[in-house]
Structures are given as structure tokens and as C-alpha cells.
N, C-alpha and C positions, 0 to 999 in steps of 0.2 A: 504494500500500500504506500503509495506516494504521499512524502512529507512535504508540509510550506519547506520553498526551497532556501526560505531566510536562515532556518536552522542547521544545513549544510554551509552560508555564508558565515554564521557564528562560529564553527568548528576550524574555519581555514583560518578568520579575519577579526580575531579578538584579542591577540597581544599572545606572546609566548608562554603566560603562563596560564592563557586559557583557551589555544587553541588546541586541539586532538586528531587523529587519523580517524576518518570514517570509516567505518568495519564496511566489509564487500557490499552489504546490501546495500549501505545507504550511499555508497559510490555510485552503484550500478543506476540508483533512483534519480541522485544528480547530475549524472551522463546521461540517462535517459531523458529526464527535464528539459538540458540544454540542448541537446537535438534535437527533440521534437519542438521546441519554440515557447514549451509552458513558465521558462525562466525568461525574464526579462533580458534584454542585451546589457543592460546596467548590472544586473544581477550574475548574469553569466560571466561577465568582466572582474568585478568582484570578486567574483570566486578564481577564476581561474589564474588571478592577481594571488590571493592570497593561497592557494593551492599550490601557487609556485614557491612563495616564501614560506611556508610552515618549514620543510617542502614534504614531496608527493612520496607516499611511500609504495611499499610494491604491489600489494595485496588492494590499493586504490587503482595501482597503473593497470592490473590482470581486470577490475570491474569494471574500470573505462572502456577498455578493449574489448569485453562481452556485450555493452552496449552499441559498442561501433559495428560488433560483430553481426549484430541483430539488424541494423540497420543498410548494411553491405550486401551487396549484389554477386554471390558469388560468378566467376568464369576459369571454369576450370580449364589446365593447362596440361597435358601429358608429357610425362617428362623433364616438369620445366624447374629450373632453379632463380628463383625469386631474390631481388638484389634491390636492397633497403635504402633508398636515397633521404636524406632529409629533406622538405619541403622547403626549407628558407634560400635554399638558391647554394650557387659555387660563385666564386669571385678571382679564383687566386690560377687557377689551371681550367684547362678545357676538358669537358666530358669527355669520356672512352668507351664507355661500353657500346653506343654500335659499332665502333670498328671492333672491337674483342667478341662483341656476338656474334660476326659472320664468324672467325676462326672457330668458334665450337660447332656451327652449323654442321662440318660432317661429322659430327659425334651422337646429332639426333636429338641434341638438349636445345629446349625454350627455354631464351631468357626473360624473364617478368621484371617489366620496369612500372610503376604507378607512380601519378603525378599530380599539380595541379595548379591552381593560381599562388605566388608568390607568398608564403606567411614570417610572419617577423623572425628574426631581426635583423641578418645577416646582408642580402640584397641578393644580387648577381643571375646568374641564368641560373635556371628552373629545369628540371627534367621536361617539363612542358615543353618548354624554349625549345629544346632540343628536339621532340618531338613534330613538335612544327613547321621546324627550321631543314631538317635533316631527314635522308629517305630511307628508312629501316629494312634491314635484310629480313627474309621470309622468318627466320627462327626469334625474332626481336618481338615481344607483345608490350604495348603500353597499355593500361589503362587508367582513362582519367577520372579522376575523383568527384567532377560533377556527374558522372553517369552510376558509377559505383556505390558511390554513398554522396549523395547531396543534400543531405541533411548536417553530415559536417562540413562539406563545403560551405553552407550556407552560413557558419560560425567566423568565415573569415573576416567578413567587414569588421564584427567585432575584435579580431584579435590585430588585426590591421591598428585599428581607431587605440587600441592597447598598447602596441609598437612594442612590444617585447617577447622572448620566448615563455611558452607557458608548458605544463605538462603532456600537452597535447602534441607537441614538437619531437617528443618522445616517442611515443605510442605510434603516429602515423607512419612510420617508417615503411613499416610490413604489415600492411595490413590482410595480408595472407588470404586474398580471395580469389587466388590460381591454385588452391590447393596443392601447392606445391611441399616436396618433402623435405627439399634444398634450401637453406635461405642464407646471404651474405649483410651484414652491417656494421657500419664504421663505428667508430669510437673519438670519443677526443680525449677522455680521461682514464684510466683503467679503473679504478670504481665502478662505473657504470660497465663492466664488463660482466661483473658477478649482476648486475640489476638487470643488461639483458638477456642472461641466462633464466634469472626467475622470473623476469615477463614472458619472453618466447621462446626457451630451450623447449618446454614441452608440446609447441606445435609444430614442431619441425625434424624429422629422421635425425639432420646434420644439420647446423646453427653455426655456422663462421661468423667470428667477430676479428676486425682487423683495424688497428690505430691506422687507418686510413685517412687520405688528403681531402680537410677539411671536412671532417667526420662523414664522408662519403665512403661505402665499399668499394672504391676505387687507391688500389698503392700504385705510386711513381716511382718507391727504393726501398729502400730496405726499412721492413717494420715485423712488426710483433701481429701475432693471430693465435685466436682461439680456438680450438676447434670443439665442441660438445657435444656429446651423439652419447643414448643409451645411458644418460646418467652421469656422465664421468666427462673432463673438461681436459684438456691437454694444450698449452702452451709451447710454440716454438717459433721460430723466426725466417723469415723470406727475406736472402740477400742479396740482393737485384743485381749487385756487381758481378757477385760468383757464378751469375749466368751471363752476363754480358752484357747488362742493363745499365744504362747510365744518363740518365737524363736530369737537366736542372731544369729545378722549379720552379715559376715564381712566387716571389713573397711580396708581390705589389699586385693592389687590384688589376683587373683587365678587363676590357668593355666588353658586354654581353657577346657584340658582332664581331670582337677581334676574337673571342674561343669559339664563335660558330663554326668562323671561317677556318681557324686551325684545325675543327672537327673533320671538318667538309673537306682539306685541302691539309693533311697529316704529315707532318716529315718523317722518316725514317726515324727518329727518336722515339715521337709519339707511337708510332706502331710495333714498335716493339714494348714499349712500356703495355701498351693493349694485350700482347701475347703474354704477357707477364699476368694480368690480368686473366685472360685465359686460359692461363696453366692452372689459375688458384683455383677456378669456377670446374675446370675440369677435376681439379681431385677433390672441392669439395662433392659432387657424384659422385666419386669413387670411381671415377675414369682414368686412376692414377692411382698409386699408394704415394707418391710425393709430388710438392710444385714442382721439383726439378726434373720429375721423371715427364712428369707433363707436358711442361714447357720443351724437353726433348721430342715430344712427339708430335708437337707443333710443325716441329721441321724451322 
């Protein structure tokens, strides 16, 4: 039974010593709220203000995600392995995964990209962008979040009018409606590695996390990855030199149309950084027991 949605505003938004974590139901009752329209955008903003600063714990992020989940259009995917983008955009490098999606094309694997309009705070080009901009090989699926779920779409103006990241920047990542068994996503701090294990290890075969460029499941060099499958987590490292990878990156913004165009028109660096890329997506399937066995069979 759904409560006044003020008493979920009190729980986030009353001072430290009297704010509390919502148990699953009453998460599940204020995600429901705010999607369906019955919370105010004043009220939805509020919370998701103070939701961020309590902040959000896990057992809130799994009920937010059963509401999203209810309101999601599933399309399902055979084969496909699902690669986690944040919504707030890239700024710093240009997107990869179409060029790394054809390279797995003869392997038989869909890749799952989902997107949408721009959400705080970050800026830069959007998986959208890319989308729109760029002409996907056969094995490449986007889907966009106004078709899928636009009921959370429809929460953007207010998180826009917010101008900040909120809990929701979290969760949207994978929203897992390719039913896919596969799934890849970035990190920016390793904390949140053990948090996306108990939001989304248990819906997925294989769960890759990787300190990825600008918390994108996209590496350009050498980093760290998790791999979690069956329970058990294992840690080890991708060193992009000891295969032959070497590419600098930048550390200064770049305009939307200058990483389009580097998308659309790739040097020899970026395409191999892509194979690199497709080596990791090939052994997370298990089309490989290692990146590097992978990336050798790339050619």
C-alpha cells in the first residue's frame, strides 16, 4: 500500500541525525511514485536531492531497479552481451564500441548498447549521439530509453532542472532488458565495485567491472577488472602495452563533433584500442579463457 510520498522525503531530507535507509518496500513504493507521476517534480527532486546525500544504500538501489524493472519493455537479445554506459555523456575520448562490435561479429555475439537524452552532470556525447550520428554493424542493438521505459525518461526534465548526479545515474546503467547473460561496466572508484556486484552480480551469468575511461566499459590501457560469475569475484589486470597497445589519451574536453568524427574516420591507434576492447567482451562469453588469448585470435 502506497504511503504520502512526504514521509519517504523525511527519511532522505531531515539532517543526519534523522535521516534513515528505506527498507525495500518503501523504496520500491517511492520509485514507483516517481515514475508513475503520483510524486510531484518538486517532491521527486527533493528526494532524489536528499537520496543522494544520506546516501543511497544497496538494498534501496536493488528496489529502485524492480520498479524500473516493472516499468521496462523487455527485447530480448540471443547471445548478446550487454555493455553498461552511463547516461551523462563522454567528454574526454571518443566512443569504441561500434568499431569493437563488428570485430566480434564473427563470433555470433550481440552487443547491447541503451541510451538516451543527456542526464547530469558530466556533459559531452551520449551513446545516443553516437547512435544517431554513426551507422551500426548488423551485430550492434541500441535501445533507447524513451521506447523502453519512458516513464523514467520522462524524470529527466527534472533531474536536468537538478543539475546534479543523483542515485538514478547509478542504476540506469544496465538496465538488462536484452536479457542478456553477459554484462560489462565501468567504475570510477573501486568501492562501488563491491556495490555493483550486490546491485547486479545476481542478474547476470558473468558481471565484468572495469576502472574504465570515464566510468565507461570502454579501457584505452592498462587497468584493473573484475570478473564475478557463480558467486565468487576475481580481480586481475589488462596490460594494453604487453599486447601492443598504446594509445594517448586525452585529458582535455573534446567537442561532441570532433569524437564523432574520430568514431567515423578511426586511426590505426583507435582501432586497435577497439580490439582490445574486443578481446575483453570476447572472454567475458567465455570465447576465450584470457584477454590475451583473445585478443590473439583477433588476428
Amino acid at each position: 500500500m502506497s504511503r504520502s510520498f512526504i514521509n519517504y522525503i523525511k527519511c532522505v531530507g531531515t539532517g543526519a541525525k534523522h535521516n534513515r535507509d528505506l527498507t525495500y518496500e518503501e523504496m520500491l513504493d517511492a520509485m514507483r511514485q516517481m515514475l508513475n507521476g503520483e510524486a510531484s517534480p518538486e517532491q521527486t527532486a527533493a528526494f532524489l536531492l536528499g537520496w543522494r546525500l544520506k546516501p543511497e544504500s544497496v538494498e534501496e538501489f536493488r528496489a529502485a531497479l524492480e520498479a524500473i524493472d516493472e516499468t521496462s519493455v523487455a527485447h530480448p537479445v540471443e547471445n548478446g552481451i550487454e555493455l553498461g554506459y552511463p547516461f551523462d555523456g563522454k567528454v574526454d575520448n571518443p566512443y569504441i564500441f561500434p568499431i569493437a562490435a563488428k570485430m566480434v561479429e564473427p563470433f555470433g555475439i550481440e552487443v547491447v548498447v541503451s541510451g538516451g537524452a543527456l542526464q547530469p552532470a558530466k556533459g559531452g556525447a551520449t551513446v545516443k549521439d553516437v547512435a544517431e550520428a554513426v551507422t551500426f554493424p548488423r551485430n550492434l542493438r541500441y535501445f533507447d530509453r524513451s521506447r523502453y521505459n519512458p516513464k523514467l525518461a520522462n524524470l529527466t526534465p527534472i533531474r536536468t532542472r537538478l543539475g546534479i548526479r543523483t542515485g538514478l545515474n547509478t542504476i540506469e546503467r544496465l538496465p538488462g532488458i536484452a536479457g542478456c547473460d553477459t554484462a560489462l561496466i565501468g567504475v570510477f572508484h573501486k568501492p562501488y565495485v563491491k556495490k555493483y556486484i550486490e546491485i547486479f552480480g545476481s542478474r547476470y551469468r558473468r558481471l565484468l567491472i572495469v576502472k574504465g575511461n570515464e566510468g565507461t566499459p570502454e579501457i584505452f590501457g592498462k587497468c584493473r577488472v573484475w570478473l564475478h560469475e557463480n558467486g565468487e569475484t576475481e580481480e586481475f589486470t589488462v596490460d594494453s602495452a604487453a599486447l601492443g597497445v598504446e594509445y594517448r589519451k586525452s585529458f582535455e574536453p573534446i567537442e561532441k563533433e570532433e569524437g564523432l568524427k574520430m568514431l567515423k574516420n578511426p586511426s590505426e591507434g583507435l582501432v586497435r584500442v577497439a580490439a582490445l576492447n574486443a578481446a575483453l567482451w570476447l572472454f567475458a562469453k567465455g570465447e576465450a579463457d584470457s584477454v590475451e588469448d583473445a585478443f590473439k585470435s583477433l588476428g
